[in-house]
C-alpha positions as CSV (number, residue, x, y, z in Angstrom):
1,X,-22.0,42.6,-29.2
2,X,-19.1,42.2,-31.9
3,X,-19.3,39.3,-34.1
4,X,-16.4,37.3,-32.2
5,X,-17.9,38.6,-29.0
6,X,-18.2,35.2,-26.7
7,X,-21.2,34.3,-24.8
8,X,-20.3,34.9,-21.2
9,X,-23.1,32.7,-19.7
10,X,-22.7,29.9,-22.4
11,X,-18.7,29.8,-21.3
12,X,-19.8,30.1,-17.1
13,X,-22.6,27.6,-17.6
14,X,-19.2,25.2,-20.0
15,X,-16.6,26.4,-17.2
16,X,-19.2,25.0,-14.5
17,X,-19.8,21.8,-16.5
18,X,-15.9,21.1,-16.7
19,X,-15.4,21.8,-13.2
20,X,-18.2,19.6,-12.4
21,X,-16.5,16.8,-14.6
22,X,-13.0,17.4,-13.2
23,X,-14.1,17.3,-9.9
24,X,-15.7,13.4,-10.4
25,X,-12.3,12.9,-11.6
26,X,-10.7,13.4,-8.7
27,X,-12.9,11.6,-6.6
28,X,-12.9,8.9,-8.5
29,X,-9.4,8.5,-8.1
30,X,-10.4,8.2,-4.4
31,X,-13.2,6.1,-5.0
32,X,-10.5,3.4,-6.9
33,X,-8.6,3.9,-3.4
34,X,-11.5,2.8,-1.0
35,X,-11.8,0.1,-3.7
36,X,-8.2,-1.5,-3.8
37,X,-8.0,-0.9,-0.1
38,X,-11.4,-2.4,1.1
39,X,-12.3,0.6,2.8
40,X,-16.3,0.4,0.7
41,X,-16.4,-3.5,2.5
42,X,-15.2,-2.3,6.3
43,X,-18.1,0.9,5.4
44,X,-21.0,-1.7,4.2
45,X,-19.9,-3.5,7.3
46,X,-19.4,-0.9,9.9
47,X,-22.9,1.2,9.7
48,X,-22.4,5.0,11.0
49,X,-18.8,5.1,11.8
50,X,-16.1,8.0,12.5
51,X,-12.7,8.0,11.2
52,X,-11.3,6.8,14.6
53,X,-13.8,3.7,14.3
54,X,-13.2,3.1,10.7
55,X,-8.9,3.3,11.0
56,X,-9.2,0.8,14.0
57,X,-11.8,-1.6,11.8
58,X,-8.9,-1.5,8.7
59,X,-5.9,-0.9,10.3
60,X,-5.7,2.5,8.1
61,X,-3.9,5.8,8.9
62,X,-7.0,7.7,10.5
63,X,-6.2,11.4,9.2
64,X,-5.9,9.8,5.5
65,X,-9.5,7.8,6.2
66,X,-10.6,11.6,7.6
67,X,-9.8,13.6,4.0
68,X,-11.6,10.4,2.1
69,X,-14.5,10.3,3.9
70,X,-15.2,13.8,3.5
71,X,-14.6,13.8,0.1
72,X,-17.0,10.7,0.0
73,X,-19.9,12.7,1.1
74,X,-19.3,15.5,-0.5
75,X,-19.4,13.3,-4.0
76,X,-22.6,12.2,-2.6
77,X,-21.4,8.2,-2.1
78,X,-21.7,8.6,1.5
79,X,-24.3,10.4,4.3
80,X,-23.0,12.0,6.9
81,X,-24.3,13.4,10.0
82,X,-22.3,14.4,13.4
83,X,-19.6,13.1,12.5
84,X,-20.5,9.7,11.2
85,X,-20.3,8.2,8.1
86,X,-23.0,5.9,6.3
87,X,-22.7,3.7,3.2
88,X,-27.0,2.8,2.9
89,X,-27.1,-0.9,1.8
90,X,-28.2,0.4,-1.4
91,X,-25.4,2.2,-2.2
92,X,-23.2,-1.0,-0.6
93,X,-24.7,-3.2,-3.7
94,X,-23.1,-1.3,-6.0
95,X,-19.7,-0.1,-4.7
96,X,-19.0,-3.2,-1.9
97,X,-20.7,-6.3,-3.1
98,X,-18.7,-7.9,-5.9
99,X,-21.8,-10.7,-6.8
100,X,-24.3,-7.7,-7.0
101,X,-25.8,-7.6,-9.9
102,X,-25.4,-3.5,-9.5
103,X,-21.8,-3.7,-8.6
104,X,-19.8,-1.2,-10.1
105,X,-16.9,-0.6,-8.6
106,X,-14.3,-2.2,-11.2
107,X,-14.6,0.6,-13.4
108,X,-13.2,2.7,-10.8
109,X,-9.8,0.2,-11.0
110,X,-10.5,0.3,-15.2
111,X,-10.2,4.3,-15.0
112,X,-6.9,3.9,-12.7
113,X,-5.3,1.4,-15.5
114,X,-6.7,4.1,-18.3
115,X,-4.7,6.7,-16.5
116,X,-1.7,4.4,-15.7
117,X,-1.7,4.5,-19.7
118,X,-2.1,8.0,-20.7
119,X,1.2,9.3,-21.7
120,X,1.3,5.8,-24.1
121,X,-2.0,6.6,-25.7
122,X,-0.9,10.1,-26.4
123,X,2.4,8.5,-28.3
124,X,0.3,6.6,-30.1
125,X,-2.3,9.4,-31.1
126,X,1.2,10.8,-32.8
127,X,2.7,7.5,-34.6
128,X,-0.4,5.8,-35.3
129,X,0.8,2.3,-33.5
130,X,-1.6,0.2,-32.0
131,X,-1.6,-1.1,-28.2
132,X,-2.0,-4.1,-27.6
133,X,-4.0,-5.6,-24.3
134,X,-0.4,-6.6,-23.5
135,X,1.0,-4.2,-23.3
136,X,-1.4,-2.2,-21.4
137,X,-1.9,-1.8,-17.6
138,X,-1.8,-5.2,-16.0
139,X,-5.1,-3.9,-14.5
140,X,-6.7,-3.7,-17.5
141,X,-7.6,-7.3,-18.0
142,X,-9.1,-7.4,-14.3
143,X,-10.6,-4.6,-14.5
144,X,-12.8,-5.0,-17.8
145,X,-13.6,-8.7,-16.4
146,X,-15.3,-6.8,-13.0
147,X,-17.2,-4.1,-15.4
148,X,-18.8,-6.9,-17.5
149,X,-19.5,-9.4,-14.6
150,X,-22.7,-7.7,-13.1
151,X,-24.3,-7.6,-16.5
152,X,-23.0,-11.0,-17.6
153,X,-24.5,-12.2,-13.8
154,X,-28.1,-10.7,-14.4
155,X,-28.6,-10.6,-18.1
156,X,-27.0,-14.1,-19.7
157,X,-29.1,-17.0,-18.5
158,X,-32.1,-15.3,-17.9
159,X,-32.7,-13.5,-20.9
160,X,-29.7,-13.7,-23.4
161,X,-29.6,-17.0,-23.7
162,X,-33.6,-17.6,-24.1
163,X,-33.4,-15.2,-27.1
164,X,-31.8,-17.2,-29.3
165,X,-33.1,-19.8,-30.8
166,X,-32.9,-23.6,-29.9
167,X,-29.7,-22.7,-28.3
168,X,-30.7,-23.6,-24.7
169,X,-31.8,-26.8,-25.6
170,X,-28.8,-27.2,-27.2
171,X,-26.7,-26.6,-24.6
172,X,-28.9,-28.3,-22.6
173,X,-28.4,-31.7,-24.1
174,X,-24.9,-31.3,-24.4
175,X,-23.7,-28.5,-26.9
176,X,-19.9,-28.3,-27.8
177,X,-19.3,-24.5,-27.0
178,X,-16.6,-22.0,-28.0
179,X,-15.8,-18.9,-26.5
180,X,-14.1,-16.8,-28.7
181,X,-11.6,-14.0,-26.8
182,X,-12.8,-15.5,-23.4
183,X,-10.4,-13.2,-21.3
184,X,-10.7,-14.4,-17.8
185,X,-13.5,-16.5,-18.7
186,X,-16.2,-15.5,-16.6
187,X,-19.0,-15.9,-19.4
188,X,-17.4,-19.4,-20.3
189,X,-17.9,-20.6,-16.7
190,X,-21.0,-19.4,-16.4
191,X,-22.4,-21.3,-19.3
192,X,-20.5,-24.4,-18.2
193,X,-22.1,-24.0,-14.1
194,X,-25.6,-23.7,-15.6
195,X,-25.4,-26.7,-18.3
196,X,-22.7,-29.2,-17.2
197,X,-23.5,-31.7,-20.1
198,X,-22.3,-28.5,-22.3
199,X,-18.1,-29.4,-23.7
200,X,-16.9,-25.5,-22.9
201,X,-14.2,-24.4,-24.7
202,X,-12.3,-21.0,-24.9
203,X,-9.4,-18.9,-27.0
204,X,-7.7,-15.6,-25.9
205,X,-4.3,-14.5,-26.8
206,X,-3.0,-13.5,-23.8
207,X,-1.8,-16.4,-21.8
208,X,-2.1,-14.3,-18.0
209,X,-6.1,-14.5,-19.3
210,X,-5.7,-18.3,-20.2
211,X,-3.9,-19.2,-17.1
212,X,-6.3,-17.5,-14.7
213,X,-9.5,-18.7,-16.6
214,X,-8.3,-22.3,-16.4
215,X,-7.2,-22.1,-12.4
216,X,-10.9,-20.6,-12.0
217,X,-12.1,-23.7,-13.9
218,X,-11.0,-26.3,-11.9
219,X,-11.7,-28.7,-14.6
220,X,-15.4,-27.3,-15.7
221,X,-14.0,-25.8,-19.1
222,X,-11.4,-25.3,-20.8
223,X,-9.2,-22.9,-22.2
224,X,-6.4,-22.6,-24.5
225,X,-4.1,-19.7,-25.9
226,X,-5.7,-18.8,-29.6
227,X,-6.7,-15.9,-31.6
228,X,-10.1,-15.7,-33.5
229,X,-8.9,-17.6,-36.8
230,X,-6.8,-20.4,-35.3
231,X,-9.1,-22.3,-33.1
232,X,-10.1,-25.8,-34.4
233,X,-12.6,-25.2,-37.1
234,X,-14.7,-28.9,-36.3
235,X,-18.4,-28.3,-36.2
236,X,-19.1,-26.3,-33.0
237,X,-22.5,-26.2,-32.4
238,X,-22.6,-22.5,-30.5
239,X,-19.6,-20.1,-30.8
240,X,-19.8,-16.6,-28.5
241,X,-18.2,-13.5,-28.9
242,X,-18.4,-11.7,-25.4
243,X,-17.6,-8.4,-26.1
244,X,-14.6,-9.7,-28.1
245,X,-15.6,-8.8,-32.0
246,X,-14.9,-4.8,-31.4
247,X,-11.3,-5.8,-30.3
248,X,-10.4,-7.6,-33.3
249,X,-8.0,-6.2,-35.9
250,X,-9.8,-7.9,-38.6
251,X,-13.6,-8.7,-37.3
252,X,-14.7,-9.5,-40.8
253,X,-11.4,-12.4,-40.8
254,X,-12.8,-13.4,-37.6
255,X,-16.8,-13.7,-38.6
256,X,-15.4,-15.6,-41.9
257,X,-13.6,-18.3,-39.6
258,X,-16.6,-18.6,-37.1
259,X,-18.9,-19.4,-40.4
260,X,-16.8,-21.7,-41.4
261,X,-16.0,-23.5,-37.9
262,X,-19.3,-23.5,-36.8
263,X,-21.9,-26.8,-37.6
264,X,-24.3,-26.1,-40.7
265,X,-27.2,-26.3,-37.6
266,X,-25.2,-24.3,-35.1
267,X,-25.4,-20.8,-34.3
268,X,-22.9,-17.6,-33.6
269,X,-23.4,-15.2,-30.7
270,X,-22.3,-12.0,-30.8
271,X,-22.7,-10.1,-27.4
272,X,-21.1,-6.5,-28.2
273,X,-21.5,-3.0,-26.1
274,X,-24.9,-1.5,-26.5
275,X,-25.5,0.9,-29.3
276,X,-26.9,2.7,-32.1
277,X,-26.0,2.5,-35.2
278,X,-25.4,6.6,-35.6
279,X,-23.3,8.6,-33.1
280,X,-26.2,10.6,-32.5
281,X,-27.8,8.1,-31.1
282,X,-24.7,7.7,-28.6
283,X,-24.2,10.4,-27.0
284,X,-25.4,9.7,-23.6
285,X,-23.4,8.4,-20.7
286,X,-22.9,4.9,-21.4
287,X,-21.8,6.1,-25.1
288,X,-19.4,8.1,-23.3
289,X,-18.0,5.1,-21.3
290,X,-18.2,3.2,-24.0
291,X,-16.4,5.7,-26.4
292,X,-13.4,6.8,-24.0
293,X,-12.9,2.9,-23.1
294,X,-12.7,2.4,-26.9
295,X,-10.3,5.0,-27.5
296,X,-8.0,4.1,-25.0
297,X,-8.2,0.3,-25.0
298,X,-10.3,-1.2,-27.9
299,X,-9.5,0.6,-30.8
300,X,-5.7,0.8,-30.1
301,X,-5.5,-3.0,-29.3
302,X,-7.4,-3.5,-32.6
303,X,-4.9,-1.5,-34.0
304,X,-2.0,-3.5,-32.9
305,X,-3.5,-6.0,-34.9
306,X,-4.9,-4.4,-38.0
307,X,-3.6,-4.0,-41.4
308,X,-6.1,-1.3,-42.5
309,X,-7.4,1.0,-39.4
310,X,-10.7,1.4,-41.5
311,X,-11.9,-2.8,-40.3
312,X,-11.5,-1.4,-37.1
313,X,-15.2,-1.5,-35.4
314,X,-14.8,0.0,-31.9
315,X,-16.8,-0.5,-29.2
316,X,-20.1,1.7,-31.0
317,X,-20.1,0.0,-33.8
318,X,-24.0,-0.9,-33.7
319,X,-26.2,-3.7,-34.8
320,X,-26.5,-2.1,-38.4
321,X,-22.7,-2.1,-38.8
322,X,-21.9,-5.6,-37.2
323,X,-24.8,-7.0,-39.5
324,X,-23.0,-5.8,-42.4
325,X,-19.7,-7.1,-41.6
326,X,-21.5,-11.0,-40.7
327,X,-23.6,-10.5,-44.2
328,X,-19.9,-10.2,-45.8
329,X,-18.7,-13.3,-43.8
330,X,-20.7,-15.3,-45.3
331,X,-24.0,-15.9,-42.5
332,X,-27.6,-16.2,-44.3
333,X,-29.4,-15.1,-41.2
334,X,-28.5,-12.2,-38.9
335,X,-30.5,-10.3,-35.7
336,X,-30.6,-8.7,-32.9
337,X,-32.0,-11.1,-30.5
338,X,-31.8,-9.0,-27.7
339,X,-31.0,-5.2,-26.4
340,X,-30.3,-4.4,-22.7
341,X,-29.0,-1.2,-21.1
342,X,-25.3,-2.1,-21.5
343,X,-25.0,-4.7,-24.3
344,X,-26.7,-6.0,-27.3
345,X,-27.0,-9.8,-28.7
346,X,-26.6,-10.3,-32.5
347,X,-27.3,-14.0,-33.6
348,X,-25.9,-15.6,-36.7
349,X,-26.7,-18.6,-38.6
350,X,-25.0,-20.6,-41.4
C-alpha cells in the first residue's frame, strides 16, 4: 500500500453511512408531507389500511398515498403485510398525537423550514450577516414551538419546577412571573394553567409570536412585544429563559438586565438545550440536532443581533459556559438544578 493509498473498506463502510443518512433525508421530506397533510392522523385512525382505503378516508390522490406508504415502511415508520399498512399505537404517540408527551413530528416541519432556508444560510456563511427569526421561514417559529412542547408537557411541572428552590411555593401564592423570549408562549401558559394566582407575563420580539401567544391566552397571561433588556425592570419575583438565552446576541447584556429586574428574593430560570460543556461530550444525536438547528437558526439569529460573534453561545453552550456568563452578570448563586434528555435547568439568584 502507498502512503496516500485510501482505505477501501473505511470509504465503503463512510459511502454506506452517507447513503444511509441521505436516504433519511428523503424520507423525511415525506414524513413532513404525511405530517402537513394529516395523512399520520387518518393512519393512527384507520388500523391496517391499503392505499384505496386510505385515499377514500383523506380525499388524497391514491397512487401518490401508494409511493408514500411504501416508502413508509421501507423507513421502518410503518408495518406492512399483504398489502396493508399499520401505524402500531406506539408509533402513533409520537408521529400523530400532538399532546403526546413522545410526539415528534414538528421537527419534521422544522427540517422543511431549515431547507426552505438553505440557499440564505449559505449567503451568509460568505458575508458573515446574521439571520434574524424574521426573516426566516415562517415555519420556523411553529415549528420550534411543536419540538419543545412534548418536553415542556412532561418535564416542567413535574420535575423542573420542584428543583428549584421555593419557587413553587412562590408561584403558588401568587408569584409575578416573566417569560423572557416567550415565542408562542406555550411555557408561559403552562405556568399560568397550573398556578392561576401566578401574574404571567412575557417578551418576544417578533410580534406574529406575541399576537398568537396572546389569542392562545384568552386573558390567562400576558404578552407584549420586548427584547431581553427592555422589559420593566420592577422586582419580578421568577424570570424564565425557555430556551431563549442561546438566541441572544448579547446573553451576558441580557443576564445583567434579569439581575437587575429581578427582586433581591427572587430567582432566574434558565432552561437551555441539554449539554456538555466540551464538544466531545456532544457528539451524539441530540448534539447533532442540536448543533445543525444552531447553525442554521440560533447562531445566525444571534448574529443578527450581535456586535462581537464571539458572545454568541449557541445552542451547546453547556452548564460550565452559561455559569460563567451569569457569574459575570452579576448572580451570587448559580446551578444546575436539573438535567433531562433534551434540556437542562440552570438557576440563578441575586
Amino acid at each position: 500500500m502507498t502512503e496516500n493509498a485510501l482505505d477501501t473498506d473505511a470509504v465503503v463502510a463512510f459511502a454506506e453511512k452517507v447513503g444511509a443518512d441521505q436516504a433519511i433525508v428523503y424520507g423525511a421530506a415525506l414524513a413532513y408531507v404525511g405530517d402537513r397533510l394529516g395523512i399520520w392522523a387518518a393512519l393512527a385512525a384507520a388500523g391496517p389500511t391499503t392505499a384505496d382505503e386510505l385515499a377514500e378516508r383523506t380525499g388524497l390522490t391514491e397512487r401518490y398515498l401508494r409511493e408514500w406508504l411504501a416508502a413508509q415502511a421501507a423507513a421502518g415508520y410503518l408495518e406492512h403485510d399483504a398489502g396493508r399498512f399499520t401505524l402500531s399505537p406506539e408509533r402513533a404517540a409520537v408521529l400523530a398525537v400532538p399532546e403526546s408527551p413522545a410526539a415528534l413530528a414538528g421537527g419534521f416541519e422544522l427540517a422543511a423550514a431549515i431547507w426552505a432556508g438553505a440557499d440564505r444560510l449559505a449567503d451568509a456563511f460568505r458575508t458573515g450577516r446574521g439571520i434574524s427569526w424574521a426573516d426566516q421561514d415562517a415555519r420556523v417559529a411553529g415549528a420550534v414551538d411543536r419540538c419543545f412542547h412534548p418536553n415542556y408537557l412532561t418535564y416542567l411541572l413535574d420535575e423542573w419546577l420542584p428543583a428549584l428552590d421555593g419557587v413553587v411555593a412562590r408561584l403558588a401564592a401568587g408569584a409575578r412571573v416573566l417569560d423572557v423570549g416567550c415565542g408562542l408562549g406555550t411555557a408561559s401558559l403552562m405556568i399560568a394553567d397550573a398556578f392561576p394566582r401566578a401574574a404571567v407575563h412575557g417578551v418576544d420580539p417578533l410580534d406574529a409570536s406575541v399576537r398568537a401567544a396572546t389569542e392562545r391566552a384568552r386573558g390567562r397571561a400576558t404578552f407584549a412585544v420586548g427584547t431581553a433588556t427592555d422589559y420593566p425592570a420592577d422586582g419580578w419575583d421568577v424570570v424564565f429563559f425557555f430556551d431563549a438565552l442561546h438566541d441572544m446576541g448579547d446573553p451576558l447584556s441580557a443576564a445583567q438586565y434579569a439581575r437587575k429586574a429581578v427582586a433581591e428574593d427572587g430567582t432566574v430560570v434558565f432552561v437551555e438545550p441539554a449539554a456538555g460543556d466540551r464538544l466531545e461530550d456532544n457528539l451524539h444525536p441530540v448534539g447533532l440536532a442540536y448543533y445543525a438547528s444552531s447553525t442554521a437558526l440560533c447562531v445566525p439569529g444571534a448574529l443578527s443581533q450581535a456586535h462581537d460573534p464571539d458572545h454568541v453561545l449557541g445552542a451547546q453552550a453547556g452548564t460550565g459556559r452559561i455559569a460563567d456568563v451569569l457569574g459575570q452578570a452579576g448572580f451570587s448563586r448559580v446551578r444546575e438544578a436539573a438535567r433531562t434528555p433534551f434540556h437542562l435547568v440552570i438557576e440563578a439568584r441575586p
